[in-house]
C-alpha positions as CSV (number, residue, x, y, z in Angstrom):
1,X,134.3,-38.0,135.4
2,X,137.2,-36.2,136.9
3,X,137.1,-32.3,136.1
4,X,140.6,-32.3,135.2
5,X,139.9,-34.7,132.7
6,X,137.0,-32.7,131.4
7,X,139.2,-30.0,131.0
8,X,142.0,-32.1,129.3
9,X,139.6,-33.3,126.8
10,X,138.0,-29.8,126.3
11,X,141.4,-28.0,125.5
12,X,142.3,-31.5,123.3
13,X,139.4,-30.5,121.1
14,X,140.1,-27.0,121.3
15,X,143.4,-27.8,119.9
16,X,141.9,-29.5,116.9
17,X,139.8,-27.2,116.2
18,X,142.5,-24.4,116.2
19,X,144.3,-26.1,114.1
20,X,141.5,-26.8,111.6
21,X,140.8,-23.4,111.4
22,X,144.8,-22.4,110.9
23,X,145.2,-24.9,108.1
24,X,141.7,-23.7,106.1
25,X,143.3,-19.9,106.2
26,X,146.6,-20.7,104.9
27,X,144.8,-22.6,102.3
28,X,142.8,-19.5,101.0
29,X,144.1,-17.8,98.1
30,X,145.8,-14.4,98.7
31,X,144.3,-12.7,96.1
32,X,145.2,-10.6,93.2
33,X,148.6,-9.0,93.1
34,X,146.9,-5.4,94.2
35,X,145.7,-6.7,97.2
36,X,149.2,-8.7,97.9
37,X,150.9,-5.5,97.5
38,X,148.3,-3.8,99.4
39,X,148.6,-5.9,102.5
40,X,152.7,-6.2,102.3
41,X,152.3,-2.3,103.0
42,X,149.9,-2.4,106.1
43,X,152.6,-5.1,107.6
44,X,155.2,-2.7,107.0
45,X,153.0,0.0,108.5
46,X,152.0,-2.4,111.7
47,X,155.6,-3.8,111.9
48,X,157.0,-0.1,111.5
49,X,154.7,1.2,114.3
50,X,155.5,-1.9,117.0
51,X,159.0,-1.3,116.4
52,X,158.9,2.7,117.5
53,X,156.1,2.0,120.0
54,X,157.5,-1.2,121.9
């Protein structure tokens, strides 16, 4: 077999995997509303800091 096709296949299943991975996250529950309100204040925080340093 080719090794460009070996590496076609390789980043197909890759792919799949990624994206089996993304959809189980999003599935998870977020948690109580402490921990919501906990993480919407790190993003500010992290967004807050890209902003000044980029």
């Amino acid at each position: 077999m080719d090794l460009v096709w070996i590496c076609v296949i390789v980043g197909l299943i890759g792919a799949v995997v990624v994206a089996f991975f993304v959809r189980y996250v999003l599935r998870q529950d977020a948690g109580s509303a402490k921990i919501r309100e906990t993480s919407a204040a790190i993003q500010e925080g992290a967004m807050a800091f890209i902003g000044r340093k980029y």
